[in-house]
Short mmCIF file of the C-alpha atoms (twelve columns), coordinates in Angstrom:
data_MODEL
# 
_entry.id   MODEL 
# 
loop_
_atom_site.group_PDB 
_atom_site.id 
_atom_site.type_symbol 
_atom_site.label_atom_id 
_atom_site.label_alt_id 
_atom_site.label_comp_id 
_atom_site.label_asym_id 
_atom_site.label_seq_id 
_atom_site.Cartn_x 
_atom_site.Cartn_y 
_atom_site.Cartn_z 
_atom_site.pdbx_PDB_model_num 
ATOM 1  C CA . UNK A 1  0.000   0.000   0.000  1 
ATOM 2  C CA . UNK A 2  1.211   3.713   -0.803 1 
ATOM 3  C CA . UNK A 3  0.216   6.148   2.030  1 
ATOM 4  C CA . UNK A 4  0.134   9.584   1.404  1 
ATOM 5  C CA . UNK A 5  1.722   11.727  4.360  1 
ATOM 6  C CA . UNK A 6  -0.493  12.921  6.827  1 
ATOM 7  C CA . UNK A 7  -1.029  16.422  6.973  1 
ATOM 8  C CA . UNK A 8  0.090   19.039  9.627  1 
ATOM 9  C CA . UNK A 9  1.698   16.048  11.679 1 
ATOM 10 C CA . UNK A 10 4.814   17.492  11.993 1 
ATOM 11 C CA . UNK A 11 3.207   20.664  13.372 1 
ATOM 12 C CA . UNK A 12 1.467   19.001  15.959 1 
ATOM 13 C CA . UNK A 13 4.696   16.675  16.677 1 
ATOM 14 C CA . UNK A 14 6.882   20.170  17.053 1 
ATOM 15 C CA . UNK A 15 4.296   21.708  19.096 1 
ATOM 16 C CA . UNK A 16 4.193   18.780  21.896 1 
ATOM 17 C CA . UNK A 17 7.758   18.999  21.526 1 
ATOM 18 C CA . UNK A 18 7.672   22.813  22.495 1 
ATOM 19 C CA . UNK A 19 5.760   21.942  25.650 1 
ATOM 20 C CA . UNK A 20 8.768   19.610  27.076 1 
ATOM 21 C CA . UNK A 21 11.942  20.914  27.962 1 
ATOM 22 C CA . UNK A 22 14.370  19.909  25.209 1 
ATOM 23 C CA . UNK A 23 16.708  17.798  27.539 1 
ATOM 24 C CA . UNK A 24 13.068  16.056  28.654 1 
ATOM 25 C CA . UNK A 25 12.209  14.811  24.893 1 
ATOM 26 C CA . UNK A 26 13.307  12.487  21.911 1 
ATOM 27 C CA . UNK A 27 12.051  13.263  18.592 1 
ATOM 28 C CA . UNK A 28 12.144  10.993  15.406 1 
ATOM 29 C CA . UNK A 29 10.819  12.299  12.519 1 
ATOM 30 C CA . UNK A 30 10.185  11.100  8.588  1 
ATOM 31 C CA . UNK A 31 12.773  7.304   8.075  1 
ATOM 32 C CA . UNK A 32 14.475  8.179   11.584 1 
ATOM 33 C CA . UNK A 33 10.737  7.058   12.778 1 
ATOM 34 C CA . UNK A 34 11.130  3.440   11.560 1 
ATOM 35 C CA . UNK A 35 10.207  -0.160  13.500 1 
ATOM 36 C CA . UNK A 36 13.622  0.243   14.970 1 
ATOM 37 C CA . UNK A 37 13.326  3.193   17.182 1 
ATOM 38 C CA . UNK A 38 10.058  2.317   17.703 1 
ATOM 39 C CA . UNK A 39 10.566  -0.514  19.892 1 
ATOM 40 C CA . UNK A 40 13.764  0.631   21.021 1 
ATOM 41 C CA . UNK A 41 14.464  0.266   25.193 1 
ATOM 42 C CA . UNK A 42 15.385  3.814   25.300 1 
ATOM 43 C CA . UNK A 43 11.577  4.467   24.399 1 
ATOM 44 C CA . UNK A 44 11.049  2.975   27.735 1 
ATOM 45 C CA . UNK A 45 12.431  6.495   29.745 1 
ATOM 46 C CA . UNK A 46 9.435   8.293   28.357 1 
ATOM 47 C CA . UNK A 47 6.068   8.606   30.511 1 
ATOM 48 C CA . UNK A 48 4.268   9.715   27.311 1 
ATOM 49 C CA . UNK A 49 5.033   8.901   23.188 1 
ATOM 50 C CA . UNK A 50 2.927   10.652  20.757 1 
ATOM 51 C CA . UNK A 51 2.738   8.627   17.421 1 
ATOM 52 C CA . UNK A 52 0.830   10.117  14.366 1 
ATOM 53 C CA . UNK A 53 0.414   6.991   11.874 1 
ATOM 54 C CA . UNK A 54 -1.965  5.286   9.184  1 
ATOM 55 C CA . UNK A 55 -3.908  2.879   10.889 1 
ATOM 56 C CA . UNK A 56 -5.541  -0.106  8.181  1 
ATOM 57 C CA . UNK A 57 -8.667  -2.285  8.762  1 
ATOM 58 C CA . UNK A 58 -9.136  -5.660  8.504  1 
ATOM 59 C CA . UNK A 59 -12.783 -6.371  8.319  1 
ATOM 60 C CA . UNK A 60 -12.171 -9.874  7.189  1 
ATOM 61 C CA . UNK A 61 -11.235 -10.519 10.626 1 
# 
């Protein structure tokens, strides 16, 4: 499947960003966002992640 990008994510990504004091956040942004960093241990630090994603449905199921 081809996604499209979602609009104005990165706006609302940078803006929760502005609300937490840089040394306080982790960012990943366009192919830095990957499965990888994802489920990274370092993820595990954070009281709060904020993903913006496609989601698909499988009404098969």
């Amino acid at each position: 499947m081809n996604f499209s990008r979602l609009p104005f994510t990165r706006t609302e990504a940078e803006t929760i960003l502005n609300l937490v004091p840089k040394n306080q956040s982790l960012s990943a942004f366009d192919f830095n966002a990957d499965r990888d960093f994802a489920t990274s241990a370092k993820l595990s630090e954070y009281r709060i992640l904020h993903f913006a994603t496609h989601g698909i449905l499988d009404r098969a199921c």
